[in-house]
N, C-alpha and C positions, 0 to 999 in steps of 0.2 A: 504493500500500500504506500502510495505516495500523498499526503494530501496536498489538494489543491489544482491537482496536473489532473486536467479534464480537456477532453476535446474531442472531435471526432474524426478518423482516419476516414477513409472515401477508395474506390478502385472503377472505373472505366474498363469496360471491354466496348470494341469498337465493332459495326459490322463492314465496315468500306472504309477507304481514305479520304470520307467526308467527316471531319472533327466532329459533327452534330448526330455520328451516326451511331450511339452511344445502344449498345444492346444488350446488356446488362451491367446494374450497378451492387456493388457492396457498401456497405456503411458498419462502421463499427463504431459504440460508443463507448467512450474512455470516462469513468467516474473516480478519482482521486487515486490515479494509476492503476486500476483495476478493467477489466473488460465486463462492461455492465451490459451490453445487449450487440448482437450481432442482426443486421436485416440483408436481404438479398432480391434484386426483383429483375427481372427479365423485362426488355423491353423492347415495343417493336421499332425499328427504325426508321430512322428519314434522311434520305432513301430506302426506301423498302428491298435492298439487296443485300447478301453479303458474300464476300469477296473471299476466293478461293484459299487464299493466304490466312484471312483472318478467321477461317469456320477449321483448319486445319489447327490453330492454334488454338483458341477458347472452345471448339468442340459446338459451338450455337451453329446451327444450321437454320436455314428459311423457315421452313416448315415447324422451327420450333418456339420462330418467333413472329409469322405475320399475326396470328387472333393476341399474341397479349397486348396491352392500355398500349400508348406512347408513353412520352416522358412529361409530356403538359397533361396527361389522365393519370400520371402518376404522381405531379406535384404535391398534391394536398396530403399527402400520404409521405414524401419523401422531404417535403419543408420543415418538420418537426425539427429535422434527425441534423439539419444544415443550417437553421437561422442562431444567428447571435455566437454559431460556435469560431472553434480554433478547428480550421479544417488539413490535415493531416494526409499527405499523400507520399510514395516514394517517386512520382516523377510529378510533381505542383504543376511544371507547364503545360504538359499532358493534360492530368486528371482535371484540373481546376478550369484549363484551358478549354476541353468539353465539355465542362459545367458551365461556364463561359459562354459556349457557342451555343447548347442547350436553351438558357435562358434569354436568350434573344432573339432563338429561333421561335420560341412559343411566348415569347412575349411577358415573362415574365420576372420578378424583382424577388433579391435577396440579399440581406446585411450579414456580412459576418466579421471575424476580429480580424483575423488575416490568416494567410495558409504557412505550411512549415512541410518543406521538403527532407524527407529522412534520406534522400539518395546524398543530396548533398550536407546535408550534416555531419551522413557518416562517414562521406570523405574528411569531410574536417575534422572529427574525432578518432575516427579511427585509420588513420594515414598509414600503419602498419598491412592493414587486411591489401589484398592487391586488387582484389575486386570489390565493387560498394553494389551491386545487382541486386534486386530481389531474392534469388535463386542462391546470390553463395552469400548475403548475410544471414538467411534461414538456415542455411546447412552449418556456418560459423557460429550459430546462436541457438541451434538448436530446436528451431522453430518450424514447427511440420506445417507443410506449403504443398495446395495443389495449384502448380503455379497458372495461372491464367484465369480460372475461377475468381469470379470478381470480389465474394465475401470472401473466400481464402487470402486473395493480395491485399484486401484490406487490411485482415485482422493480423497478416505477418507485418504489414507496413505499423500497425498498431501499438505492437510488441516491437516493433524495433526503436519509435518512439520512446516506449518506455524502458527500454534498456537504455536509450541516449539520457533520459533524465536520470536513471540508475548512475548511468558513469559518472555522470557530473554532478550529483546532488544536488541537483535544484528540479522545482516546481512548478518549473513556465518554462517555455522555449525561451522567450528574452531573456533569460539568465544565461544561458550557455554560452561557457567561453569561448565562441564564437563571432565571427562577422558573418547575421545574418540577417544585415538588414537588404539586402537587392534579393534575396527571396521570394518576395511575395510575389502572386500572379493576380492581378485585379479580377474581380465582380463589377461590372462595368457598370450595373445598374445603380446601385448605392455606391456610395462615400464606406467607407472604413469606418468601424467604430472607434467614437472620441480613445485619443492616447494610443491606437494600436503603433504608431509610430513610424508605420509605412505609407500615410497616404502623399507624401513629396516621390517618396517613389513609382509611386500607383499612377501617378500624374505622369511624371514622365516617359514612364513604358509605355502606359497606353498612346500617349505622342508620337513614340515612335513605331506603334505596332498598326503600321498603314497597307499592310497586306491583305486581301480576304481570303485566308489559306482555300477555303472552299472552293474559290475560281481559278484555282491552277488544278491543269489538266494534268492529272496525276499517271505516272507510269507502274506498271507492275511486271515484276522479273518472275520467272523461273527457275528455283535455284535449279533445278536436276539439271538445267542443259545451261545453266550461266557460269562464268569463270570473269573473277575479276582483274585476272592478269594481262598487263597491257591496257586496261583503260584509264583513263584521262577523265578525272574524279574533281568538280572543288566541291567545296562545303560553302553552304554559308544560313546566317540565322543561331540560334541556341539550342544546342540540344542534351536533351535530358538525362539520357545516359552517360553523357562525358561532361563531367564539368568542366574539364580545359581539350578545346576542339583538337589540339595536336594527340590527343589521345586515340581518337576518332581517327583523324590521317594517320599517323601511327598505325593504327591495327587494318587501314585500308592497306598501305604498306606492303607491311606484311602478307597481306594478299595478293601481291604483285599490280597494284592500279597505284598511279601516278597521280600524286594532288596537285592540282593546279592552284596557283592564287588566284590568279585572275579568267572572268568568261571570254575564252575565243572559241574559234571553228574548232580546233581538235578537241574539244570537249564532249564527251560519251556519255555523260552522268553528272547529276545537279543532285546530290543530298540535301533536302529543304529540314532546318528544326526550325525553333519558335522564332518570333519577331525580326525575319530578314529580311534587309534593306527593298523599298518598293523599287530603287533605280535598278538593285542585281538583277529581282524577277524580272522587269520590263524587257530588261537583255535577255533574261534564260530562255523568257517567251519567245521574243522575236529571232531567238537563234531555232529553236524548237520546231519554228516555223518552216527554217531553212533547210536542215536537215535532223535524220535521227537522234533524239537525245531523251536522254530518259531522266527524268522529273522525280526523286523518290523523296518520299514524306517519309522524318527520320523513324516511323511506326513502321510503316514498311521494310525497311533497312533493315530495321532489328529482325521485323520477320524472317527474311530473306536471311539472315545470320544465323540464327535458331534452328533454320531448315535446313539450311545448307550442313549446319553440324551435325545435324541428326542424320542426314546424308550417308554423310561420312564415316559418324559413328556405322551405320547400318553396314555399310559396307567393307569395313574392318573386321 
């Protein structure tokens, strides 16, 4: 028991590489570092598809999900569990940024205190572990994970939470001997509650977040027949699983693909994360135009990573 440390963790399963296409959510509620209730709801999407990549990883299929609510039939039910709290995710631009896209696709308003990223905490805490992932802080901690299960990645992102306040001894994420104030992902509808201390922040991200991720025409790979050796790779935007992008070129690397800094014609591949400049896209598009290029939203990517390892593994 920790008192004081309350809040609620959150998990996103997507059915497409539309941010709003949100097809099952978990919520976990944290009461005085305890796990006080777990919920779980299925949700139909918008777009009503889902995409080969993402039904092979969460296991949701169409059919399991056109008759349930949407997610605006689901609010008065799922607002309880989100108003006024500390919302808790292991990827905040991701999860929060679907809560984000959610809430202004169906038109609707939510206040909360501010969110708290356990992906990047625990690089900051625990600088020792070599990976900060879902999948290897639960095996490092001990915490049984069915990973892609939306109530499951909450409740591990939950427990990782609370082992971060475990380490440090304190009772709020604002105590930890960290820098986390550029964390937070805005609720575009409301203002931040008085004193969360991130709305100078919130201001300025959203300034700069002039992209409608939803209007770029998203590419999708094959791991079984793709090899990224020899391609001509940049990055650009924030992404969730690396907190410093050279990690990301780094492990594309290693894969044998070339990062570029800058957009020209030998370019084969655009890895899009969060808030990327609108002048890159307006390039990426109009080269996109010109010839072959492939557009990946950094969700995909990871899938494309995921598979391809299982691949591998399978075939060893």
């Amino acid at each position: 028991m920790i008192p004081g440390l309350n809040f609620t963790a959150l998990d996103f399963e997507n059915a497409n590489n539309y941010q709003r296409s949100a097809c099952s959510l978990g919520v976990v509620r944290v009461r005085d570092g305890e796990i006080a209730e777990t919920k779980y709801w299925l949700i139909k999407p918008d777009p009503l598809e889902v995409g080969m990549y993402q039904q092979k990883v969460h296991k949701l299929s169409l059919n399991m999900l056109r008759n349930q609510p949407t997610f605006g039939e689901l609010w008065a039910e799922i607002h309880p569990y989100l108003h006024e709290e500390i919302l808790v995710a292991h990827n905040t631009d991701f999860d929060i940024g679907v809560l984000d896209r959610l809430l202004d696709h169906y038109g609707l308003d939510l206040t909360i205190q501010y969110s708290f990223c356990t992906h990047k905490a625990s690089a900051a805490c625990w600088p020792e572990q070599p990976r900060h992932r879902l999948s290897n802080l639960a095996t490092w901690l001990g915490i049984e994970l069915d990973h892609h299960h939306a109530a499951s990645d909450a409740l591990a992102s939950a427990q990782i939470a609370i082992a971060l306040a475990e380490h440090q001894k304190v009772n709020d994420f604002a105590q930890l001997k960290i820098d986390t104030s550029s964390w937070g992902v805005p609720i575009n509808h409301t203002k931040p509650l008085p004193n969360s201390g991130l709305e100078p922040y919130l201001q300025n991200k959203r300034q700069t977040q002039e992209v409608n991720l939803d209007g770029i025409p998203w590419s999708t790979i094959d791991p079984a027949g793709w090899s990224w050796k020899g391609k001509y790779v940049h990055l650009t935007g924030e992404f969730d699983n690396y907190p410093e992008r050279k990690e990301l070129a780094n492990e594309l690397r290693e894969l044998g693909a070339k990062v570029m800094s800058s957009v020209n014609k030998r370019l084969d591949v655009a890895v899009i994360g969060a808030y990327p400049g609108l002048g890159k896209i307006q390039k990426l598009l109009e080269l996109a135009e010109q010839r072959p290029l492939y557009l990946l939203h950094e969700a995909h990517y990871m899938d494309v990573r995921r598979l391809s390892d299982h691949l591998v593994a399978a075939q060893s």
